[in-house]
TORZAFI-956385 format. One line per 10 residues: for each residue y negated, x, z of N, C-alpha, C, O. Coordinates in steps of 0.2 Angstrom, whole numbers. Layout:
! TORZAFI-956385
Y,X,Z,Y,X,Z,Y,X,Z,Y,X,Z ~ ... .
This chain:
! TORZAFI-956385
6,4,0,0,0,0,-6,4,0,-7,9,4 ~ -12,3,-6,-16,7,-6,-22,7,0,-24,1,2 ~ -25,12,3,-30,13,9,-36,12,6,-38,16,2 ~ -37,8,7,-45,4,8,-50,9,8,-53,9,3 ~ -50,13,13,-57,18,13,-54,22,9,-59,26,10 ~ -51,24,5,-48,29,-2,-51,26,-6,-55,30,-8 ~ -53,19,-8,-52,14,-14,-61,14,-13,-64,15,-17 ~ -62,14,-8,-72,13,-6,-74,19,-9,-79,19,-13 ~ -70,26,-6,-74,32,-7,-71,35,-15,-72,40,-16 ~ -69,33,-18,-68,35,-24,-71,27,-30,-68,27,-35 .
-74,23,-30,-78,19,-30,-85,22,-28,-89,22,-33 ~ -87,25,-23,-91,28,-22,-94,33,-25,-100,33,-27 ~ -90,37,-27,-91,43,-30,-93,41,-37,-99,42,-39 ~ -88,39,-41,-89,33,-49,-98,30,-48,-101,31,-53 ~ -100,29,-45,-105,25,-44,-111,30,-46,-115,30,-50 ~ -109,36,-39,-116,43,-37,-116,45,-46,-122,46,-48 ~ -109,47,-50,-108,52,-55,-113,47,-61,-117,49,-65 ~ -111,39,-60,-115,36,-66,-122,37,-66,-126,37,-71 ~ -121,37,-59,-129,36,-58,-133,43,-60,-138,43,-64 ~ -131,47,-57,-133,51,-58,-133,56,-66,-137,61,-68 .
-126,53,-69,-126,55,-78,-133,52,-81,-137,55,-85 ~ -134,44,-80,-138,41,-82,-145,44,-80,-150,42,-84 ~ -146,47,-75,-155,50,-73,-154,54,-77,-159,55,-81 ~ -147,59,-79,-149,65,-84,-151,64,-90,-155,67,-93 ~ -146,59,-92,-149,58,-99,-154,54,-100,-156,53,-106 ~ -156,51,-95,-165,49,-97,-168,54,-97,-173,55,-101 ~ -167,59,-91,-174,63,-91,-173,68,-95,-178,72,-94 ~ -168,70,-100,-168,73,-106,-171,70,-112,-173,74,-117 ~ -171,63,-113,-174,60,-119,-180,59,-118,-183,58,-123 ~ -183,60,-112,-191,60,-109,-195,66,-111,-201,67,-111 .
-191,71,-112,-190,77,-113,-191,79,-119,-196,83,-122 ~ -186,77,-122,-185,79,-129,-180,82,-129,-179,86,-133 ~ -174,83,-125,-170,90,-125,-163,86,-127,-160,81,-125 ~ -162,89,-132,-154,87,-138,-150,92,-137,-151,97,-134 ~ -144,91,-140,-138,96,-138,-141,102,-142,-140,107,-139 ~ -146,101,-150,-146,106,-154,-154,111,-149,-157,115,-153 ~ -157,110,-143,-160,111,-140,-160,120,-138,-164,124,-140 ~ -154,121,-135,-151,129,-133,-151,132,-138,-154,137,-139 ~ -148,129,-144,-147,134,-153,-155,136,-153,-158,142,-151 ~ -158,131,-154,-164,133,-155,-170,138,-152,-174,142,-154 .
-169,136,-146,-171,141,-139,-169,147,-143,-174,150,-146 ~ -163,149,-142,-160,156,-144,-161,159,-150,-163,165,-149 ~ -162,157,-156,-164,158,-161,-172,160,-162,-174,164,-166 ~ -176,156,-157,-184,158,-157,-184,164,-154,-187,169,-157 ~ -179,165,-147,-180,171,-145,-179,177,-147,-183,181,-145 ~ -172,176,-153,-171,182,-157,-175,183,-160,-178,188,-158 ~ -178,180,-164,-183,180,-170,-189,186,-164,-190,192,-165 ~ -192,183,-159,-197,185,-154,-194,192,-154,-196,197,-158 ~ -189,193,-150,-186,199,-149,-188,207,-154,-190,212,-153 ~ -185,202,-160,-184,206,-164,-190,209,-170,-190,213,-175 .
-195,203,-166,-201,206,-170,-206,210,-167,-210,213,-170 ~ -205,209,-162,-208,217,-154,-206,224,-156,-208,230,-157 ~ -200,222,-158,-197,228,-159,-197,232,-163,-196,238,-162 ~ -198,228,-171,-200,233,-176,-204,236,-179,-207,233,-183 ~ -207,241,-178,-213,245,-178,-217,241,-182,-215,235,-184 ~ -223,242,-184,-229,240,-189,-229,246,-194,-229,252,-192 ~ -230,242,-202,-229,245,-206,-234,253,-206,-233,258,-211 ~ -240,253,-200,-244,258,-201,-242,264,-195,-246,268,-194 ~ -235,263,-192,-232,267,-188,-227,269,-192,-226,275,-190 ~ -224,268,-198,-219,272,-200,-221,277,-202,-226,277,-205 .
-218,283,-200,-217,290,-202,-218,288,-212,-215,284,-216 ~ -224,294,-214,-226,294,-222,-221,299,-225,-222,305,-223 ~ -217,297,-231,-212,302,-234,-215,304,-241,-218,300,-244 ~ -215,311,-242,-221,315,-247,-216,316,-253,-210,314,-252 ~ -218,318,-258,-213,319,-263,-209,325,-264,-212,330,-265 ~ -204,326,-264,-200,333,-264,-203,337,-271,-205,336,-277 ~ -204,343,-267,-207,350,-271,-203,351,-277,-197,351,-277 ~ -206,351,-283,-205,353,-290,-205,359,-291,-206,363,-286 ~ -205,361,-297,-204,367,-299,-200,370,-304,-193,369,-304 ~ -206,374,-311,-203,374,-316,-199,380,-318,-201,385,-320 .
-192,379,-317,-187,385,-318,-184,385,-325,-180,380,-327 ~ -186,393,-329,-182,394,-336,-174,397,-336,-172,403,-334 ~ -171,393,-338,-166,399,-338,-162,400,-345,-163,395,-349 ~ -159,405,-347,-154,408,-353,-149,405,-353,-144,407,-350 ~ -147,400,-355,-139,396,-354,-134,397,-359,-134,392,-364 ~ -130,401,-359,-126,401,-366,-130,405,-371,-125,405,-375 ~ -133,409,-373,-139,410,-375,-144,407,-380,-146,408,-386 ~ -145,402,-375,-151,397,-377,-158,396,-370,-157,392,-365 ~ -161,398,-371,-166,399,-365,-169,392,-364,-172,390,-369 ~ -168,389,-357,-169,380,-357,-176,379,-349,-175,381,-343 .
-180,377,-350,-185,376,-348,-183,370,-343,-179,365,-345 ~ -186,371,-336,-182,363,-333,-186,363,-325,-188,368,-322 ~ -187,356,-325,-192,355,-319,-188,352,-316,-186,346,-318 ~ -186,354,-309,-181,353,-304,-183,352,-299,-189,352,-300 ~ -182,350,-294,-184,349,-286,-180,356,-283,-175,359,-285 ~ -185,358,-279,-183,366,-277,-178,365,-273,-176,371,-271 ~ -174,361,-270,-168,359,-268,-162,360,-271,-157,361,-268 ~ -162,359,-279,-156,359,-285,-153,365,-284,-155,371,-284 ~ -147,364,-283,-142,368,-283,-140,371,-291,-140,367,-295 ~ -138,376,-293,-141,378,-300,-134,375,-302,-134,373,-308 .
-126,374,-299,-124,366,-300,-125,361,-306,-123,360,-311 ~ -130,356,-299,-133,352,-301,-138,351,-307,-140,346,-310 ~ -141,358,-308,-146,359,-313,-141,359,-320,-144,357,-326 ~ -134,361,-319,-133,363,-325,-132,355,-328,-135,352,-333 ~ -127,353,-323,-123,348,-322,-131,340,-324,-132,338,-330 ~ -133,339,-320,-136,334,-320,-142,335,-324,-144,329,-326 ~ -145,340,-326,-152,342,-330,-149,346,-337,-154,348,-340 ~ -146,348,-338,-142,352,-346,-135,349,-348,-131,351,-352 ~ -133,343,-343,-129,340,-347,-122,345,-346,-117,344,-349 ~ -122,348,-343,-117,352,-345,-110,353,-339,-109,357,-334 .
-107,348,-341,-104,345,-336,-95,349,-335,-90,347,-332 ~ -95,356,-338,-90,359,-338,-88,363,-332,-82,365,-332 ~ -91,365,-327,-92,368,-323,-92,362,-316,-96,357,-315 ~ -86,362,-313,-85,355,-310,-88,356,-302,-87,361,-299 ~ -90,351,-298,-93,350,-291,-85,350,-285,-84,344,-283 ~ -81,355,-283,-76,352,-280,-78,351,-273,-80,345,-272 ~ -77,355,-268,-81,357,-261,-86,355,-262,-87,348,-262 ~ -93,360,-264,-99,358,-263,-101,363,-258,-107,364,-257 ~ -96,367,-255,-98,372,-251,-96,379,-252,-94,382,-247 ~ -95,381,-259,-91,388,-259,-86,392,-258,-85,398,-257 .
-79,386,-257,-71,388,-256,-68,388,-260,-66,394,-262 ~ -67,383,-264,-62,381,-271,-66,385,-278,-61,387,-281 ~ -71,387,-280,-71,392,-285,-71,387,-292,-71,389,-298 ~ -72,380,-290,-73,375,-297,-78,377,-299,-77,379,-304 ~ -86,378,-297,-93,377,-300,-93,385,-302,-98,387,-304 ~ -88,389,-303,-89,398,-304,-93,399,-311,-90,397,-316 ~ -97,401,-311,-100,401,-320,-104,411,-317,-104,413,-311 ~ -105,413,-324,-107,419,-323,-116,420,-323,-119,417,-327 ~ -120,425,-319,-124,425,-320,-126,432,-320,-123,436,-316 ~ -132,435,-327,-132,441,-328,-125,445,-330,-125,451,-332 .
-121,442,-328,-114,446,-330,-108,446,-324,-102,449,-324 ~ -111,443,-319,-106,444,-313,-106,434,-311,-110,430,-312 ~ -100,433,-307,-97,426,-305,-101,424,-299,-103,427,-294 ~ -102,419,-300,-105,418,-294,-101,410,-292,-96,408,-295 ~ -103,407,-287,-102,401,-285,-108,397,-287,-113,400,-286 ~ -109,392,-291,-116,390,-294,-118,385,-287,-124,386,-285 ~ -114,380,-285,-117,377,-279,-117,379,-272,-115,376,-267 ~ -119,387,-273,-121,390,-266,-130,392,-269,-135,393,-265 ~ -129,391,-275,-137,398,-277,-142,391,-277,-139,386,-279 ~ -148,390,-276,-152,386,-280,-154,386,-286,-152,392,-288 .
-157,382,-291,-159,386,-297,-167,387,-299,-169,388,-305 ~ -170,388,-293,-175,392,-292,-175,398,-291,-180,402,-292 ~ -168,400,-289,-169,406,-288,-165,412,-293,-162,418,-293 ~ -165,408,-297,-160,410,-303,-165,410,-308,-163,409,-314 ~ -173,411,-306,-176,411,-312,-175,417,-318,-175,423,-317 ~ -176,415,-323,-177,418,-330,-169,422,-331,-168,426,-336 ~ -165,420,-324,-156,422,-328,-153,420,-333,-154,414,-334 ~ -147,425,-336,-144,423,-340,-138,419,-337,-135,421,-332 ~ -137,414,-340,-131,410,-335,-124,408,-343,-125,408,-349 ~ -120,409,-340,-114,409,-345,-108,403,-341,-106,403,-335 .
-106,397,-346,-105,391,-342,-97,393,-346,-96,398,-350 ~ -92,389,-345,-85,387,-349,-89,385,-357,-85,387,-362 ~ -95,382,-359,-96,377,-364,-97,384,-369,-95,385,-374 ~ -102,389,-366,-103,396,-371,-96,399,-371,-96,404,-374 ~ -90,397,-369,-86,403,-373,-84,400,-377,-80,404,-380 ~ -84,393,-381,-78,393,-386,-79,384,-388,-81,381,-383 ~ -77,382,-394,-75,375,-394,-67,376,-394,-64,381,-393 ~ -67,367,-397,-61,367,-397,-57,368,-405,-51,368,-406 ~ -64,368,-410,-61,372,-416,-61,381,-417,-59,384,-421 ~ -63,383,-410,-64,390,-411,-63,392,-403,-68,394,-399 .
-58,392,-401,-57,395,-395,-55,400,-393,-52,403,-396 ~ -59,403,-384,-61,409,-382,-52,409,-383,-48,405,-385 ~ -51,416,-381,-44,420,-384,-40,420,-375,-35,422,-373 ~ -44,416,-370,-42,418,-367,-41,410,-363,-39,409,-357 ~ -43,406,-368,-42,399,-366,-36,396,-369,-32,393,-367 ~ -37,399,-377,-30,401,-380,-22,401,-375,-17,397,-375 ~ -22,405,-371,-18,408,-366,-18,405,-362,-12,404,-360 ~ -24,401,-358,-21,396,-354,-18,390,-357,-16,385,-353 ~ -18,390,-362,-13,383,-365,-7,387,-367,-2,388,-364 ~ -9,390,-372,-1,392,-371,2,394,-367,8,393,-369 .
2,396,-358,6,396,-356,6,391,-348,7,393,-343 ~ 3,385,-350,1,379,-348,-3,381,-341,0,380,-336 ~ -9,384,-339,-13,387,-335,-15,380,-329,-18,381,-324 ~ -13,376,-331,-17,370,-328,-12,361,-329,-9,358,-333 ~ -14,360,-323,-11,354,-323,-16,347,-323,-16,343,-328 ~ -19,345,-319,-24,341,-322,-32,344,-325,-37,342,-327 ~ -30,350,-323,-38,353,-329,-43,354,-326,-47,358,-329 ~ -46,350,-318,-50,349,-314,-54,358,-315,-59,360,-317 ~ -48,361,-311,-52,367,-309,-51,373,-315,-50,378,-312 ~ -50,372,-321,-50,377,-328,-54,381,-330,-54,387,-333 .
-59,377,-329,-67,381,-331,-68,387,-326,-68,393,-328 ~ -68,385,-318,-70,388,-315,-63,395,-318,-63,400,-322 ~ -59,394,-315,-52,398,-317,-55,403,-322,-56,408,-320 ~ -56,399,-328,-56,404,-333,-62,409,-334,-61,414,-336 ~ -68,405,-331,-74,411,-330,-72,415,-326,-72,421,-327 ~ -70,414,-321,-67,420,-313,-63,424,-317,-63,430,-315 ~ -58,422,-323,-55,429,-325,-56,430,-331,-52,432,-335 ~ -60,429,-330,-66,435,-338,-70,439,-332,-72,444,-334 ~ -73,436,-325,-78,440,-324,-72,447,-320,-74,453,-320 ~ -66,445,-319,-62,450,-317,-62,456,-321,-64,462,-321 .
-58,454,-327,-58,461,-331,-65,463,-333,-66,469,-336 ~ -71,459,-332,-77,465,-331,-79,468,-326,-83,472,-326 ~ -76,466,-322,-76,471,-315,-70,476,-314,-70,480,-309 ~ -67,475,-317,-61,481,-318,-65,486,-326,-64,492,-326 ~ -69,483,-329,-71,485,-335,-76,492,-330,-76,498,-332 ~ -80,490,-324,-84,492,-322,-83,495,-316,-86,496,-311 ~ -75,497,-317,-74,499,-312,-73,499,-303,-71,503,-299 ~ -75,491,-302,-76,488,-296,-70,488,-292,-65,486,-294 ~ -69,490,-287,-62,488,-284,-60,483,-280,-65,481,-277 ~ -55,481,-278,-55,476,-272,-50,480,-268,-48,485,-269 .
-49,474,-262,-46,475,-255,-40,476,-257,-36,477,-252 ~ -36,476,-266,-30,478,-265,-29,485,-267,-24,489,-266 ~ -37,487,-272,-34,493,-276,-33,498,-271,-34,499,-265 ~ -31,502,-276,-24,507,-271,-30,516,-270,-31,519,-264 ~ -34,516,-276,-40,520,-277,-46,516,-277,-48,512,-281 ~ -50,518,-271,-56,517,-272,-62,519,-276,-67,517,-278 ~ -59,527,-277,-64,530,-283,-64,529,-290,-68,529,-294 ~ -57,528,-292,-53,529,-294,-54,522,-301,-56,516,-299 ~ -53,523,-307,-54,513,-310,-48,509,-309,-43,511,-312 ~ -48,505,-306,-44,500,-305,-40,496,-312,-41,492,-317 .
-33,498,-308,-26,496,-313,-25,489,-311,-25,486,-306 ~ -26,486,-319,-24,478,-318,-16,475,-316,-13,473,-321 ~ -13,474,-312,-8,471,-310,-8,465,-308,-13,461,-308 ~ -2,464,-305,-2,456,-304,-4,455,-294,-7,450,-292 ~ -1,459,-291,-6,458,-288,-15,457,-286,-18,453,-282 ~ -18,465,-290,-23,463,-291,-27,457,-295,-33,456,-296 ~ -22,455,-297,-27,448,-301,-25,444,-294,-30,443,-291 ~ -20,443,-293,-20,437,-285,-27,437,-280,-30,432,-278 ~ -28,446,-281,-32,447,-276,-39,444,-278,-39,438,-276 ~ -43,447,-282,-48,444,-286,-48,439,-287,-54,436,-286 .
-43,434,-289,-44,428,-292,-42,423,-285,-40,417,-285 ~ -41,426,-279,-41,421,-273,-46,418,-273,-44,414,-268 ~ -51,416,-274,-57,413,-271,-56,406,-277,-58,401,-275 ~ -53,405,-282,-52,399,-286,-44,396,-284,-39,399,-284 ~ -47,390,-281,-38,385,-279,-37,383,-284,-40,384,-290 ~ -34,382,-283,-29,375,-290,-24,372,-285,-18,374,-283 ~ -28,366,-284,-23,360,-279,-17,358,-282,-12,355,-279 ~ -15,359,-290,-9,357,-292,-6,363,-292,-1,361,-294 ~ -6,368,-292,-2,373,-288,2,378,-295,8,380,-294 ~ -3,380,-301,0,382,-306,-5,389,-308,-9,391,-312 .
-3,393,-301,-5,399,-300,0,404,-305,-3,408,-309 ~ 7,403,-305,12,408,-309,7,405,-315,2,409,-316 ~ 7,400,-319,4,400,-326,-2,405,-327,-4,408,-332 ~ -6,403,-321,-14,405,-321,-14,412,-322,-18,415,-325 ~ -8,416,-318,-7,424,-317,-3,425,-326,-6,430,-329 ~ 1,422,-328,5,424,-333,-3,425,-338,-6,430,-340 ~ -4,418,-338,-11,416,-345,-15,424,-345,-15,428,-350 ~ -19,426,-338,-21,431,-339,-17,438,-340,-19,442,-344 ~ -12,440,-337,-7,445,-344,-8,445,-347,-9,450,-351 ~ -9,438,-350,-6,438,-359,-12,442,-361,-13,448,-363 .
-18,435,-358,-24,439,-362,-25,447,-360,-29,450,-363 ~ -22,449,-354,-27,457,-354,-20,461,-361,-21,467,-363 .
């Protein structure tokens, strides 16, 4: 049998909740206040928030134009005039301003030996030098040694004895060992020759030696070492 004062006091309660739901939602319609009330709220404040916070257009730090600078150089032996940003990596000048897209970007920091072209007569890394400072040099690319109806004698050899597997790093390759046999031409030694004073004997470790600064990720070193035999 249900208790009386249970049935009062929970009757009582129903009464307080209605009553008091109903003051709530009067005195929000009095108000104006809608469920979409809080979105709004929040939205106004981001927006507030967010606009304290971003500087005024006459706070921003002013960006000048990067430094020019008119560098000639001998390319191939064709003397090319070119207006660079003194930042151009002599790379990038050949590559992006001479078109001469032979000479390939692998690293960017002077390990793999792809960007190798010659300059006045000796190899260099060309995205290590800028090409400011490579003014009025002679620069010698893959594109001056040879087409493909008249090829260099030593690019010959590396097809013939398939010097390369996707071709990426070839150029570099093949300038690095033409600059070798002119530094054995010139008597230069390396850390393997046996005589220091002495002119340096072409073998097959000495080409390893020398031609260590050029990778080849597809791993067709025997070919690269055979190609240059053939041709020396």
């Amino acid at each position: 049998m249900s208790n009386p004062r249970n049935i009062n006091h929970h009757r009582d309660i129903k009464e307080r909740t209605e009553v008091h739901g109903l003051s709530a939602l009067e005195q929000n319609a009095n108000l104006g206040v809608t469920r979409r009330t809080p979105l709004k709220v929040s939205a106004d404040t981001a927006t507030s928030a967010s606009s304290e916070i971003a500087p005024a257009n006459s706070l921003l730090p002013s960006t000048s134009s990067p430094d020019m600078s008119e560098v000639t150089l001998k390319v191939n032996g064709k003397v090319r005039e070119l207006r660079v940003d003194t930042r151009t990596t002599l790379l990038d000048a050949l590559r992006e301003h001479l078109h001469l897209t032979g000479s390939k970007k692998g690293c960017d920091h002077g390990q793999c030996g792809a960007c190798t072209v010659m300059v006045n007569g000796r190899r260099i890394n060309s995205c290590l030098t800028l090409a400011v400072m490579q003014q009025n040099a002679e620069v010698s690319t893959i594109e001056g040694l040879g087409t493909t109806d008249n090829l260099h004698p030593l690019q010959a050899a590396f097809i013939k004895h398939d010097g390369y597997q996707c071709g990426y790093c070839t150029p570099g390759q093949i300038c690095s060992s033409l600059a070798v046999f002119q530094e054995i031409k010139a008597g230069i030694p390396s850390h393997v020759s046996e005589d220091l004073l002495g002119e340096p004997v072409l073998h097959a470790d000495e080409v390893r030696e020398r031609m260590s600064g050029n990778i080849c990720r597809c791993g067709a070193y025997a070919n690269i070492l055979a190609a240059i035999e053939d041709y020396a």
